[in-house]
C-alpha angles and dihedrals in degrees: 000000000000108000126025122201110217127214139165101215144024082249104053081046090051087091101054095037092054103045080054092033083121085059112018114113117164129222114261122225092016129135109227110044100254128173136180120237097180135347089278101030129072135170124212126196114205123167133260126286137049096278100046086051097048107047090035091049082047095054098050089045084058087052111039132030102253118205098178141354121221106188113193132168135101145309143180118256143209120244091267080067131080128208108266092029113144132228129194107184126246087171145022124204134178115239101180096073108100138058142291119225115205080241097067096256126133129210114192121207106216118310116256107230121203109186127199087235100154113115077237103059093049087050086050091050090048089051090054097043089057092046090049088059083060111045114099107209135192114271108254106272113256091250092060100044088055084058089039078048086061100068091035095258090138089165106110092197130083124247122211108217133171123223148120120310118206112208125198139153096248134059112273104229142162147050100262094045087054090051093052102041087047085056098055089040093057097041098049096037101013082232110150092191126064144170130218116206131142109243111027091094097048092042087051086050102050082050107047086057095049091041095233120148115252136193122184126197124177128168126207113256097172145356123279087226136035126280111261088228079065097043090047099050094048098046096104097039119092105190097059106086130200089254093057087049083056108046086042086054103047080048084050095056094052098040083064102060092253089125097056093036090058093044087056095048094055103048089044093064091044096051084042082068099044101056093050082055095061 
């Protein structure tokens, strides 16, 4: 197996099992779920979370001689971000690493960096950056521009950035932890643009040590903070809290078909490479 595709979940896999559903045949009696889509290209399905990526990942490295990782999935954005956008990683970071306060409120360490620094894995981000100049994708459904409309993003096509991903084990969400996170992305990478997922860092950092290549593309499938439309209407109503603008616009997002759309983005780029490698 040369190269193995990564996902968290069965639906972010849907993509790539469908386009090799002729050939696919997964491994019985494995933890995690893996399949075969040809004799040198496998997808493994882990879990989400760091820990479930990293151990399940592990498992299939011990069995099967590795060449090179593609992660690809979903994460939450920031408002210079559009839904559908898509990330390759330049950068992982660890967002987990700080302390809660009983108030709510969150203090980071410093945030733990794992950088795709192998002459491989750059080679890997420039590949995908040609092939992204290349990949034609579907023009952001009319449901999903109105909520991109919300935080003035007007563009209905998707752009194809690189930049950091920070990677916890939580949802990413609110104004004020945007802002923050923004602030330290800017100020260590100058990026001003940023993903939030649940594996990426974990799965850069299982790599790094086993000196593997690895290329990671997420797409945006919803805002890190909730839309102002929400945050207007409920102004007046107390007994709507933050967390509940949250959570409403999270299921906003998906409603709209922001999930799937992302899902989509993502694999699209990746099987675009695929099928200039063969």
């Amino acid at each position: 197996m040369k190269t193995l595709i990564v996902t968290a979940s069965e639906i972010e896999a849907e993509p790539i099992k469908n386009y090799f559903s002729q050939s696919l045949y997964k491994s019985l009696g494995t933890q995690p779920n893996l399949y075969f889509l040809s004799d040198e290209l496998g997808l493994c399905v882990t879990g989400v979370g760091k820990i479930n990526s990293l151990i399940n990942t592990q498992l299939v490295l011990e069995k099967y001689n590795v060449e090179q990782i593609v992660v690809l999935g979903i994460g939450g954005g920031p408002p210079s971000l559009k839904i559908g956008d898509v990330c390759i990683a330049t950068s992982t970071l660890d967002g987990d690493i700080g302390y809660f306060f009983d108030n709510g409120e969150r203090e980071r360490l410093k945030f733990p960096v794992s950088s795709l620094t192998q002459e491989t894995s750059h080679k890997l981000i420039e590949q995908f950056k040609k092939v992204a100049e290349r990949t034609k994708f579907e023009e952001i459904p009319r449901e999903i521009q109105d909520l991109n409309q919300e935080f003035q993003n007007t563009e209905n096509q998707v752009s194809v950035l690189e930049g950091p991903i920070v990677t916890g084990d939580c949802f990413y969400h609110g104004s004020r932890l945007s802002k923050y996170t923004g602030n330290l992305i800017k100020e260590k990478f100058g990026a001003k643009h940023w993903l939030t997922d649940m594996e990426s860092h974990a799965l850069v950092s299982l790599a790094n040590s086993k000196d593997i290549p690895i290329l990671v593309v997420k797409a945006m499938s919803n805002y890190d903070q909730p839309f102002p439309s929400l945050i207007n209407k409920d102004e007046d109503d107390s007994q709507s809290s933050e967390a509940e603008k949250r959570t409403e616009s999270i299921r906003k997002s998906f409603k709209a078909g922001g999930l799937n759309y992302a899902i989509n983005n993502s694999a699209k780029l990746v099987l675009s490479w695929l099928k200039e490698k063969t």
